[in-house]
N, C-alpha and C positions, 0 to 999 in steps of 0.2 A: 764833546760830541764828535763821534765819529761820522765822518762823510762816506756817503755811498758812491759811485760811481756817478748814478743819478743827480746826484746833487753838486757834481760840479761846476754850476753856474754859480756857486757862491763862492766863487775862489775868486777873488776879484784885487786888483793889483793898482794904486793909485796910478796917474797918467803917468807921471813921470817916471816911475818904478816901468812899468808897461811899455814906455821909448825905450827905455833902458834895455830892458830886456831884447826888444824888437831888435835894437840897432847891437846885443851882442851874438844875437843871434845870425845876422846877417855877416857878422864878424868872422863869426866860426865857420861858416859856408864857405866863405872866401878865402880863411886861413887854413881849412883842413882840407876843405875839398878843391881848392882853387877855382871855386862858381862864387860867380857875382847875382845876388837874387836882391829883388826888390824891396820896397815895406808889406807890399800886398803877400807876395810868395810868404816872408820871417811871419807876420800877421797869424796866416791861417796855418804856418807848423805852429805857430806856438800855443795857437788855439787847436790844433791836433793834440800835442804834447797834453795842456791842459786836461781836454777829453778824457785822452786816456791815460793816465796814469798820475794826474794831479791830486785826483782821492788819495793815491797812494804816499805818494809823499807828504800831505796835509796831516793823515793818519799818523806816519811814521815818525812826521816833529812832533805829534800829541804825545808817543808813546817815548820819545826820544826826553820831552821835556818833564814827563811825571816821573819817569826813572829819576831825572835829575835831581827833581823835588825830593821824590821818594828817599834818594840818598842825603840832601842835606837836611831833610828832620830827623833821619837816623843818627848824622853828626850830632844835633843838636840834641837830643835827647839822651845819647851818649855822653856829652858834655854836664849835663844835670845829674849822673849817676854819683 
């Protein structure tokens, strides 16, 4: 099932995956940009990032990971000839 834009709210990241993220995001401000930004600031980039463009990346593992399928039943079906 591909995700719309719209349905972004189902992109949902357990707690600890979501500190994670939060505190590498906070990481990368400080290491690339040399800004020190809080939990609230990393928070709502990352729920920005999410908004928009998390359909797309959700999408792109879909279509990333049935390639992948797609090729190992071709293996396998090859294998039977």
């Amino acid at each position: 099932m591909y995700l719309k834009s719209k349905d972004v709210k189902n992109i949902e990241l357990s707690d600890d995956r979501k500190k994670r993220v939060i505190e590498d995001i906070k990481e990368y401000f400080y290491k690339e940009r040399g800004e020190e930004i809080g939990i609230l600031a990393a928070e709502l980039f990352y729920d920005f990032i999410i908004e928009r463009i998390g359909a797309e990346i959700y999408n792109q593992g879909l279509i990333d990971a049935k390639k992948f399928l797609e090729e190992k039943a071709d293996d396998i079906y090859g294998m039977m000839k």
